[in-house]
N, C-alpha and C positions, 0 to 999 in steps of 0.2 A: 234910158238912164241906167235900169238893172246893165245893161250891156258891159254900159262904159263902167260902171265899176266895178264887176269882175274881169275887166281888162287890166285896172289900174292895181285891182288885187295881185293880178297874175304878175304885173311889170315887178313889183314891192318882191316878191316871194323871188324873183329870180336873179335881181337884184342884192338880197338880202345874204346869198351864198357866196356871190364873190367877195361881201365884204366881213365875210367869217373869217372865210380862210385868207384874209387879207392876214387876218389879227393873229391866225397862228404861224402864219409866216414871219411877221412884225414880231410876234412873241419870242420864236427861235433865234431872231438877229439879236433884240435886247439880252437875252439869256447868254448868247456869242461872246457879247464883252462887258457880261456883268451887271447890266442892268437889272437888276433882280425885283427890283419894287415896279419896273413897266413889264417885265415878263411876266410876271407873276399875275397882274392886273389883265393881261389881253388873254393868257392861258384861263384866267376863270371865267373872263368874258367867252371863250370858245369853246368849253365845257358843253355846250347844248347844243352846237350843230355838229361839232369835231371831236367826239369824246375822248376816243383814244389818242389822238396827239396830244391834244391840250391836257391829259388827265398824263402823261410821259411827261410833258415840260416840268407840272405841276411837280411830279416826283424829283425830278433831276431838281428843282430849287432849294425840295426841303428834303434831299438828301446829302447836299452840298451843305459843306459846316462852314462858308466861310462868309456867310448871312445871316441876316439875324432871324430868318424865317426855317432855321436847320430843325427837322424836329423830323425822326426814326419815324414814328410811328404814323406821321401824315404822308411820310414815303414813300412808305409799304402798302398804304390805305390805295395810293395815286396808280401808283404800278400792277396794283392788281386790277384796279378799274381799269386802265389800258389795256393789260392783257384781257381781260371777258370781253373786253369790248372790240380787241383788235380786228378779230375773223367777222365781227358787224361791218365793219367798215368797208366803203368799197375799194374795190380792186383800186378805180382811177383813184383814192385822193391816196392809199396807201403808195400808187406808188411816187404821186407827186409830192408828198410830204417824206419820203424814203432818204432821197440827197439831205433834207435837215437833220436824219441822226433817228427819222421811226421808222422800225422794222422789229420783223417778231424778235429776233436775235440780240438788238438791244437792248429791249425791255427784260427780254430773261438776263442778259447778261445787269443790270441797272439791278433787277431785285438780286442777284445775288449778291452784289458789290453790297447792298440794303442791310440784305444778312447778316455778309460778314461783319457789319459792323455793327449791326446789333449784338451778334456774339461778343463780342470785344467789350461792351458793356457789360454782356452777364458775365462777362471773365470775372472782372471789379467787384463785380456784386458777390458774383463766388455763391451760391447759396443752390439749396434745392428747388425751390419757388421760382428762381431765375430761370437755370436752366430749364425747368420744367414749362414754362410759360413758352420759352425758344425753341422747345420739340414738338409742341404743339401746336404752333403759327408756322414756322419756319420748316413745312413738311419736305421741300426739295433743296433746304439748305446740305452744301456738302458739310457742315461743321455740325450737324443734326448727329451723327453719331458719337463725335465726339461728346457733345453737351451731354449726351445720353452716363456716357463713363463717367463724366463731372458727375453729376448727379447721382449717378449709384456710388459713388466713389464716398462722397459725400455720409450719404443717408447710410453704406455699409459701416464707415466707421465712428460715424454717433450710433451704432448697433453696439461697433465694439466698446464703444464706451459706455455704457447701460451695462452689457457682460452680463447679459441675459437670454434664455432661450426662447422666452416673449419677445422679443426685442427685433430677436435675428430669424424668429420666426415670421411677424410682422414685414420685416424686411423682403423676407421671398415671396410674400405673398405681397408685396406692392408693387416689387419690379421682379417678375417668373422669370423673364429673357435675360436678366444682369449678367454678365459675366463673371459676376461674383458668387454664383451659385454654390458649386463646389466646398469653398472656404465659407457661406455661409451656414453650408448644410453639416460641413465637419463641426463648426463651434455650436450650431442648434444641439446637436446629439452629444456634444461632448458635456454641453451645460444641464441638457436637460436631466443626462445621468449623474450630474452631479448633485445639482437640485433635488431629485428623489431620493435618493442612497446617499444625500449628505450626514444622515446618523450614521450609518455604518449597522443599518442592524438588518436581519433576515428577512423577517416580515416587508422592507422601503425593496431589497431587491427581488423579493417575492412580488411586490407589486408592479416593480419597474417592469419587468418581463412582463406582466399581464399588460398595462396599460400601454408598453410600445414594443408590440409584437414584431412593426418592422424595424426599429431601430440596430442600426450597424451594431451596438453596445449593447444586445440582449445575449450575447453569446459569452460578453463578460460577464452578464447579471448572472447569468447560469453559472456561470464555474465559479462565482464566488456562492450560490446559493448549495453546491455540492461540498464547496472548501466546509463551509460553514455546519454544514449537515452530517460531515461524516469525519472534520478531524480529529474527534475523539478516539476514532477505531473501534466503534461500539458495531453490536451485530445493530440494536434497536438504531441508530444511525441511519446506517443504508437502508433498514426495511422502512424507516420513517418518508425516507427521502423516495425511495421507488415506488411507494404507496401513491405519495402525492405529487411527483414529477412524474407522471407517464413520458410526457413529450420529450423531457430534456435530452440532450445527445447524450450527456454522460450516461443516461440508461443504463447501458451495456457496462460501463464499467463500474457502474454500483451492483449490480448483479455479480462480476469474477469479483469484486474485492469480497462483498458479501459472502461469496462462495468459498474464499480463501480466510475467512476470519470464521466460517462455522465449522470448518476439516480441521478442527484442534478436539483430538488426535485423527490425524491424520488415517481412517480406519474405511473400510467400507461399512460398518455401522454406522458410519456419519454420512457415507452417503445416500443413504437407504433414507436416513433421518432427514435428508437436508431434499430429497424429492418429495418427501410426506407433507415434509411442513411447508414446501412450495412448489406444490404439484403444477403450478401454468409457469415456470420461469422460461425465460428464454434461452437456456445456454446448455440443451440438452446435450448437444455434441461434448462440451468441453467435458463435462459431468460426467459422460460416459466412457471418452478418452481418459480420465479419472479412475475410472474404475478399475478400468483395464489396465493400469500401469501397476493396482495394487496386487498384479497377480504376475508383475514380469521380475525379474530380477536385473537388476543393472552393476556395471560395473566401473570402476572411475578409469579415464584416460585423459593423457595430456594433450589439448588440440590450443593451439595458436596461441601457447606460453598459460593457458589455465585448465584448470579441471574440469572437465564433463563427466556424463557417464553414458554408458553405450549399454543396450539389454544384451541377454547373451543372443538372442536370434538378429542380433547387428539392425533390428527395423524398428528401432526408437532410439534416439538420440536427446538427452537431456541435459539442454546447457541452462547451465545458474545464472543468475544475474550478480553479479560482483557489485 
């Protein structure tokens, strides 16, 4: 008795294959000329012996718009169960289901047909969220880069609409790879110095320079904090300004202006004076080519339609500035 019904098991089981793949064959004719509501029924019937053909019919139904079972999202779902499942499948029924339209080459070409036209929806929608959902499902869509520009595109100019250094700082720090870097990094720094030195007073660009040491526009904060420090002409000016900008580049030239606002008169008692009273300065050469000129005698001559003047041993030449 056990015998005979594990015979009758075995008959049932072997049986039961050729009438699977009856129904994905039967499934692909209905699909052939539109029958949508018996393809649809014998592909979810074949789901559990035949996955990957029946889970490709599945897709090709409900990525076809011109039934009522059209729906993107169950045909991306189909297509990719096909594909994981494809390389399970064996050799024999891949290749006798192959003539119906399943092979690896369909199924990728089927998902990207999927894609495109899911893109085409998020065109409509146009938003950030849209695209953003299609760069993240859609990894091997060829329109994946494109959506990528939509989206920065987007998000860069609701930045410029804010017209803030928050805004478009936010911005590179959501999308680093944007191709909008550049333009976003020029308006961060342009806003941001605006924002700080929008009083216009010494102290907003004294701090701009401290708090954004790398900003491209520290080199502005500087020459307005030198403008600002020494356009009176005072000596107390420059010494104010060299006291407490070491760094700045102007340095050197608060130092010769300094040095040319304390030689009134023009004596070497003032330069005696002006080492005393800034015995570490940096500009010991110019000071001392200084000194030495107050012991040459020069004389004026005409060179390239203006006056200069030449020493009498012809080895110092001293042109004016007009």
């Amino acid at each position: 008795m056990r015998r005979f019904r594990l015979i009758s098991i075995l008959a049932v089981l072997i049986l039961v294959q050729p009438v699977y793949a009856g129904k994905i064959e039967r499934a692909y004719t209905a699909l052939k000329v539109y029958d949508y509501f018996n393809a649809k029924k014998l592909f979810y019937k074949g789901l559990k012996y035949n996955q990957s053909p029946a889970a490709q019919g599945l897709a090709i139904i409900y990525y076809r718009n011109d039934n009522p079972f059209h729906d993107l999202d169950s045909a991306l779902n189909y297509v990719q169960v096909s594909l994981d499942s494809y390389d399970l499948t064996k050799a024999g029924k891949q290749e006798k289901y192959a003539p119906l339209g399943f092979t690896k080459d369909s199924l990728l070409q089927l998902r990207a047909l999927i894609s495109t036209a899911v893109f085409d929806l998020k065109r409509k929608e146009n938003s950030i969220a849209a695209y953003q959902s299609f760069i993240d499902v859609h990894i091997w869509a060829k329109e994946r880069n494109r959506a990528i520009e939509l989206r920065d595109s987007i998000a860069f100019f609701d930045a410029v609409h804010q017209n803030t250094s928050k805004a478009f700082n936010e911005f590179m720090s959501t999308y680093p790879q944007t191709a909008f870097t550049e333009l976003a990094e020029e308006s961060y720094h342009h806003l941001k110095f605006v924002e700080e030195t929008g009083d216009g007073s010494l102290s907003s660009y004294e701090r701009f320079v401290e708090k954004n040491p790398g900003s491209p526009l520290v080199a502005d904060a500087q020459k307005e904090v030198y403008r600002m420090m020494t356009e009176a002409g005072s000596i107390e000016g420059y010494e104010q300004f060299i006291e407490k900008h070491q760094s700045y580049p102007q340095l050197k030239t608060a130092w010769d202006e300094l040095f040319q606002k304390f030689m009134n008169p023009y004596t070497e008692e003032r330069i005696n004076a002006f080492n005393e009273k800034y015995p570490d300065h940096p500009i010991t050469d110019r000071v001392n080519i200084e000194k030495e000129r107050l012991h040459q005698s020069f004389l004026p001559f005409m060179g390239d339609g203006v006056v200069d003047f030449v020493s009498f041993d012809r080895d110092t030449i001293l042109e004016l500035n007009y």
